[in-house]
PAZAPA-4460 file (N, C-alpha, C; in steps of 0.05 Angstrom, whole numbers, plus 32768, in hexadecimal, padded with zeros to 4 digits):
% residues 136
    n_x    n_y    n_z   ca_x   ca_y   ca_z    c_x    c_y    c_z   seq   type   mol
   7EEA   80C7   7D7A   7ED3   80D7   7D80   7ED1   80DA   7D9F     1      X     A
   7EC9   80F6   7DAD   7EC9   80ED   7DC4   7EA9   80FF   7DC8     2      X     A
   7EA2   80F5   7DDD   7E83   80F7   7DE4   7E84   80FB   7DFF     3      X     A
   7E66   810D   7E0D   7E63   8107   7E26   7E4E   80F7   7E26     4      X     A
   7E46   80E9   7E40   7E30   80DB   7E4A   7E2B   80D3   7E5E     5      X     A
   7E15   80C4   7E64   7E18   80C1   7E84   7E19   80A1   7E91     6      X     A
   7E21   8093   7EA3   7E28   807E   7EAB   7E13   8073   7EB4     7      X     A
   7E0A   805C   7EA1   7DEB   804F   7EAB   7DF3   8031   7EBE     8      X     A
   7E10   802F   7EB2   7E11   8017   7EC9   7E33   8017   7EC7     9      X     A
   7E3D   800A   7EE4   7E54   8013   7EF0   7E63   7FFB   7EFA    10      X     A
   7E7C   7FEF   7EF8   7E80   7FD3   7EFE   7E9F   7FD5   7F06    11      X     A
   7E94   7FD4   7F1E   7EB5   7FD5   7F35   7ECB   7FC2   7F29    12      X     A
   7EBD   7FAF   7F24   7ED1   7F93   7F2E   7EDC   7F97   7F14    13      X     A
   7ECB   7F9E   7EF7   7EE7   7F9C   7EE2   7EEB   7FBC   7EDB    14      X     A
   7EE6   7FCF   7EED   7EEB   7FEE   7EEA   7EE5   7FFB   7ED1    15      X     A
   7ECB   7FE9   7ECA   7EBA   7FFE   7EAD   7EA5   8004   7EB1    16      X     A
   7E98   8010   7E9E   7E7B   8024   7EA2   7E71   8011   7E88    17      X     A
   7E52   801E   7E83   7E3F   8022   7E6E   7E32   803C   7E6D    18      X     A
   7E38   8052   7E5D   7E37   8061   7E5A   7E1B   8069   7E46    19      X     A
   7E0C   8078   7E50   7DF3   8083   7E3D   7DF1   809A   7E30    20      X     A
   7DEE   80A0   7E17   7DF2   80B4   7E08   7DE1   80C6   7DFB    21      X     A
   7DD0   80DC   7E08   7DB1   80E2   7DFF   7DB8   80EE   7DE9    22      X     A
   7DCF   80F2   7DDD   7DCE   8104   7DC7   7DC8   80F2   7DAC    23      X     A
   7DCE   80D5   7DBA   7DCB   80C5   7DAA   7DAE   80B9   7DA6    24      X     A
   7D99   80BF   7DB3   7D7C   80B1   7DB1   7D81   809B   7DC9    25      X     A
   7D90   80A7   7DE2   7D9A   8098   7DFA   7DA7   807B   7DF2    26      X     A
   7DAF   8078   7DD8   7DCB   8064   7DD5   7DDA   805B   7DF2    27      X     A
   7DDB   803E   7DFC   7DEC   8038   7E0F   7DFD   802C   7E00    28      X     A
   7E1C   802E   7E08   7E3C   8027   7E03   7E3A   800D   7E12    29      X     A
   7E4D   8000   7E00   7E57   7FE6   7E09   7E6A   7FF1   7E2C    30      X     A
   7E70   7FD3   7E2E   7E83   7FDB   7E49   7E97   7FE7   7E45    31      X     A
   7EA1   7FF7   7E51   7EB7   8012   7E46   7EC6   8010   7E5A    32      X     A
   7EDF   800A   7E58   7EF4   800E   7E79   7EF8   802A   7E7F    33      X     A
   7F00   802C   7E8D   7F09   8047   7E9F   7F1D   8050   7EA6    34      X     A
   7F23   805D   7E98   7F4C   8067   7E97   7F48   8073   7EB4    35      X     A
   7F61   8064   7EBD   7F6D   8071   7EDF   7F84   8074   7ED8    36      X     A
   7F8E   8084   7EE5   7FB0   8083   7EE9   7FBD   8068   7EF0    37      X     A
   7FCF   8067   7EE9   7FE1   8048   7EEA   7FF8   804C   7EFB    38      X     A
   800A   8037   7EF7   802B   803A   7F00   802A   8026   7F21    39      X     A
   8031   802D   7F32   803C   8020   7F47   8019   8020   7F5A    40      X     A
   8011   802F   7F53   7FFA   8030   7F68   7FD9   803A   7F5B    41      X     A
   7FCD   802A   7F62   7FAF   802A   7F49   7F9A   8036   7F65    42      X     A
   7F85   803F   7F54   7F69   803D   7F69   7F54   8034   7F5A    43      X     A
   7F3A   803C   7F65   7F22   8033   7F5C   7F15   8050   7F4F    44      X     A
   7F0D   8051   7F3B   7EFF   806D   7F37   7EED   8071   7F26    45      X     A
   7ED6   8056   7F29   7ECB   8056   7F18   7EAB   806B   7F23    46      X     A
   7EAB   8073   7F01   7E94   8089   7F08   7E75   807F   7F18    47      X     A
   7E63   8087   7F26   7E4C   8084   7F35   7E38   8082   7F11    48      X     A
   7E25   806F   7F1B   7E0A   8070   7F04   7E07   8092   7F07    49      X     A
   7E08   809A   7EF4   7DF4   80B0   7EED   7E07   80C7   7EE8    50      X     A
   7E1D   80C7   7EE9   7E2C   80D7   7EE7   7E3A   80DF   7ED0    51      X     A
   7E3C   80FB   7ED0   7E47   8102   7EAA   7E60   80FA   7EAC    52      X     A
   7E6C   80EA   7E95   7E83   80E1   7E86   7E94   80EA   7E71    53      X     A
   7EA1   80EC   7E65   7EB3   80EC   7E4E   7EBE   80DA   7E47    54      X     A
   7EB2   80D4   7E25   7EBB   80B7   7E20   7EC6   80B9   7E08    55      X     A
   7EE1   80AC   7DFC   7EEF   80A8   7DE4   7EE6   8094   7DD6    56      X     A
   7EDE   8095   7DBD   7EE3   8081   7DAA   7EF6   8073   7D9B    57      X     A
   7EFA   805F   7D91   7F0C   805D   7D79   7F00   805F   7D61    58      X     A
   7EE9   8053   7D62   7ED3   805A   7D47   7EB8   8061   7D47    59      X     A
   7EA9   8064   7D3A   7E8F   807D   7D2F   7E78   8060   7D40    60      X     A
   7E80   8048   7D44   7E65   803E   7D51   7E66   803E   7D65    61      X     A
   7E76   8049   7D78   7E7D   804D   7D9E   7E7B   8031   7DA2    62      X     A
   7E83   8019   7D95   7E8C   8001   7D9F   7E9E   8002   7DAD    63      X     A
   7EBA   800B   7DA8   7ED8   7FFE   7DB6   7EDE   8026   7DB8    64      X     A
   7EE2   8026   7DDD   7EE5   803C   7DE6   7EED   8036   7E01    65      X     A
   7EF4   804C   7E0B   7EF2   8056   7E2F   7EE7   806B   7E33    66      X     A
   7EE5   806C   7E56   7ED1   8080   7E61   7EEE   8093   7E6D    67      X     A
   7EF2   80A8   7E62   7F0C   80BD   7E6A   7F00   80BD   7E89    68      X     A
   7EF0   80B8   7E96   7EDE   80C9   7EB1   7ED2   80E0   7EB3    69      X     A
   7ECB   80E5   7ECA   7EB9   80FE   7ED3   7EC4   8115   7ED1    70      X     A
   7EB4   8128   7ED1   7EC0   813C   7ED4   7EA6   8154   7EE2    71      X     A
   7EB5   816E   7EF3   7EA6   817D   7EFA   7E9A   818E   7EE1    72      X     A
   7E78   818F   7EEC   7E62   81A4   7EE0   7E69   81BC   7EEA    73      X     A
   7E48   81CC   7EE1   7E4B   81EB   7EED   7E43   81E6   7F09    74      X     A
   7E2E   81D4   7F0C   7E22   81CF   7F23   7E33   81CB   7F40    75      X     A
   7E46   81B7   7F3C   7E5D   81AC   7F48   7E6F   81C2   7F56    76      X     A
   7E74   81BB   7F7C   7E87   81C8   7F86   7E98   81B4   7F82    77      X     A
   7EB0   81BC   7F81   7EC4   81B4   7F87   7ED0   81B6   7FA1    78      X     A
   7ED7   8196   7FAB   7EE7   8194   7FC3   7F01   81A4   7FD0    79      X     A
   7EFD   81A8   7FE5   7F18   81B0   7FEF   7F21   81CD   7FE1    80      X     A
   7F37   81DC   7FE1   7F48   81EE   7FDD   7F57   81F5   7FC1    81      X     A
   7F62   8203   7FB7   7F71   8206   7FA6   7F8D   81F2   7FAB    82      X     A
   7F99   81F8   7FC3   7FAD   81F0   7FCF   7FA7   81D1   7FE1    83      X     A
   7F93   81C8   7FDE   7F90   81A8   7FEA   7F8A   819C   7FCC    84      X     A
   7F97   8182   7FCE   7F9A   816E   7FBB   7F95   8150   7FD6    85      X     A
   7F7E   8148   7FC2   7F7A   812D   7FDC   7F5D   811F   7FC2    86      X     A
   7F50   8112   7FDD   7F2E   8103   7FD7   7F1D   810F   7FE8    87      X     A
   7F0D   8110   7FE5   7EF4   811C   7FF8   7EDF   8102   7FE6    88      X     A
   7ED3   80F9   8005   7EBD   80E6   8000   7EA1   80F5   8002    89      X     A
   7E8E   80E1   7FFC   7E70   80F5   8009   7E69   80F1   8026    90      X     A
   7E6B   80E4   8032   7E6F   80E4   8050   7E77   80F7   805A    91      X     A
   7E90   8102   8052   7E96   8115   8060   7EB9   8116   8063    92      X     A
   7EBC   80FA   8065   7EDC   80E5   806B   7EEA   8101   804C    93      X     A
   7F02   80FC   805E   7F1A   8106   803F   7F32   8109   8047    94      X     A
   7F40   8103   803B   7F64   8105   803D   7F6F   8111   802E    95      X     A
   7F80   8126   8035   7F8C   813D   801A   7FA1   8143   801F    96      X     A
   7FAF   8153   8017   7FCB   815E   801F   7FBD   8180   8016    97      X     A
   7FCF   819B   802C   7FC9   81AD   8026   7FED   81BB   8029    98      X     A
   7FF4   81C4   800C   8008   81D5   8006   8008   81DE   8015    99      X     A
   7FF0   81F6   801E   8000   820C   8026   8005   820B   8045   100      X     A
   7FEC   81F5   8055   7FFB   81F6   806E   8013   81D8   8076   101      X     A
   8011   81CE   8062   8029   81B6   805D   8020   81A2   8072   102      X     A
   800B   8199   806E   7FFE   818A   8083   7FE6   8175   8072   103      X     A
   7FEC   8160   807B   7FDA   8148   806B   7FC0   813F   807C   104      X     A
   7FA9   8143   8072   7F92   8143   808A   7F7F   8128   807E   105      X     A
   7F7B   8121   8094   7F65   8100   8094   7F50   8109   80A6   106      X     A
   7F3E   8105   809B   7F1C   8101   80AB   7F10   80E9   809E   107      X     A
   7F0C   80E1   80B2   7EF6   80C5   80B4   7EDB   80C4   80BB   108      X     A
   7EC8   80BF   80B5   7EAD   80C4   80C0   7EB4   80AD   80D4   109      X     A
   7EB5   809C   80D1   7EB1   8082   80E2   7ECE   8070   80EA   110      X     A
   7EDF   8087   80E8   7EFD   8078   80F6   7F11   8071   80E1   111      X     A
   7F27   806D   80F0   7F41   806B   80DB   7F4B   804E   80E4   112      X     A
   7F50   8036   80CC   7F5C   801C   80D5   7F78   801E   80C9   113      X     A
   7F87   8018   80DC   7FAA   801A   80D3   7FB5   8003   80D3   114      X     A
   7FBF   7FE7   80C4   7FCB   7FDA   80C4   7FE7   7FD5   80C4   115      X     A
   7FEF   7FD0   80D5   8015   7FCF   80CF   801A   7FDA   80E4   116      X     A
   8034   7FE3   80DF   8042   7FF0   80F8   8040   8018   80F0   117      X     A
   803D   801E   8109   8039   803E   8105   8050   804B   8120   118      X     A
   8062   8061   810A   8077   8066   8116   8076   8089   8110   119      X     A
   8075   8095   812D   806F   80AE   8130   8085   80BF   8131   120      X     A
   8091   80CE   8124   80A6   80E0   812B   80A1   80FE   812D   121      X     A
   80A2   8113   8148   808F   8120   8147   807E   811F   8163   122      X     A
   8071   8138   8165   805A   8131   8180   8048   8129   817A   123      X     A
   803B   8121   8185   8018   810B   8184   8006   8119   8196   124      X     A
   7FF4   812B   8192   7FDC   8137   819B   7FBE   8127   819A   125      X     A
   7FBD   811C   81AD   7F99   8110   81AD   7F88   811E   81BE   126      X     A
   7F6E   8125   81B2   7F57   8124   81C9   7F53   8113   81DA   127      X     A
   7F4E   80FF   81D8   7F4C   80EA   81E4   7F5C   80C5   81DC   128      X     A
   7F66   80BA   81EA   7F6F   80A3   81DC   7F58   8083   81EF   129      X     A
   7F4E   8071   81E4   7F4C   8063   81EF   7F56   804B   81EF   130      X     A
   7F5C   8035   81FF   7F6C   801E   81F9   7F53   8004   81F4   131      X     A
   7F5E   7FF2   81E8   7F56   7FDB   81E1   7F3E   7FD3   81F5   132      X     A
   7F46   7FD5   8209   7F2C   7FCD   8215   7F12   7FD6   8220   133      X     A
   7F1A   7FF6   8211   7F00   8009   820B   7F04   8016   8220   134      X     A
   7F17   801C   8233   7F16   8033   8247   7F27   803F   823F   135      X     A
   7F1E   8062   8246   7F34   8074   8247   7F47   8074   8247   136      X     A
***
């Protein structure tokens, strides 16, 4: 069975929802995991309280299920371009890649932290750079 509904409570740490169902007389769902993509590299993507869902069942009491995720309304712009594939936060922050000018773009509201070693091949354009000890 699959259903929509909306996310009445949201739980990072084991990446499931509780999902509310008005079609149901507002029925809340047990804890439901959250299909992400798998393989070599995972994220976090669990839906915000209040947000519409898509959810699979295995059987007719919405006991034992998952939350497929969000998806865009009519209401909903969509981020970025036809041709950008990335994240866009609500801040403002986002990292994408754009096809058509073959160029991978980062904005940070509040700065970029880089750990490791960073190796430039290529020219390096700054507005401004400042060093460690806060001068120019």
């Amino acid at each position: 069975m699959i259903v929509i509904g909306q996310v009445s409570t949201a739980d990072t740490k084991t990446g499931s929802v509780r999902v509310t169902f008005s079609d149901r007389d507002d029925l809340v769902s047990g804890e439901l995991p959250v299909i992400t993509p798998g393989g070599w590299a995972r994220g976090v993507a669990v839906p915000d309280v209040g947000e519409s869902v898509l959810c699979v069942f295995l059987d007719n009491g919405r006991s034992v299920g998952f939350c497929l995720g969000t998806y865009y309304g009519d209401d909903d712009k969509l981020p970025g371009t036809a041709d950008q594939r990335g994240v866009w936060f609500e801040d403002g922050s986002h990292a994408f890649y754009d096809r058509k000018t073959h160029s991978l773009n980062i904005k940070a509201a509040s700065g970029v932290r880089i750990e490791g070693n960073v190796n430039i091949s290529g020219s390096l354009t700054a507005d401004s750079i400042t060093d460690r000890s806060g001068s120019a």
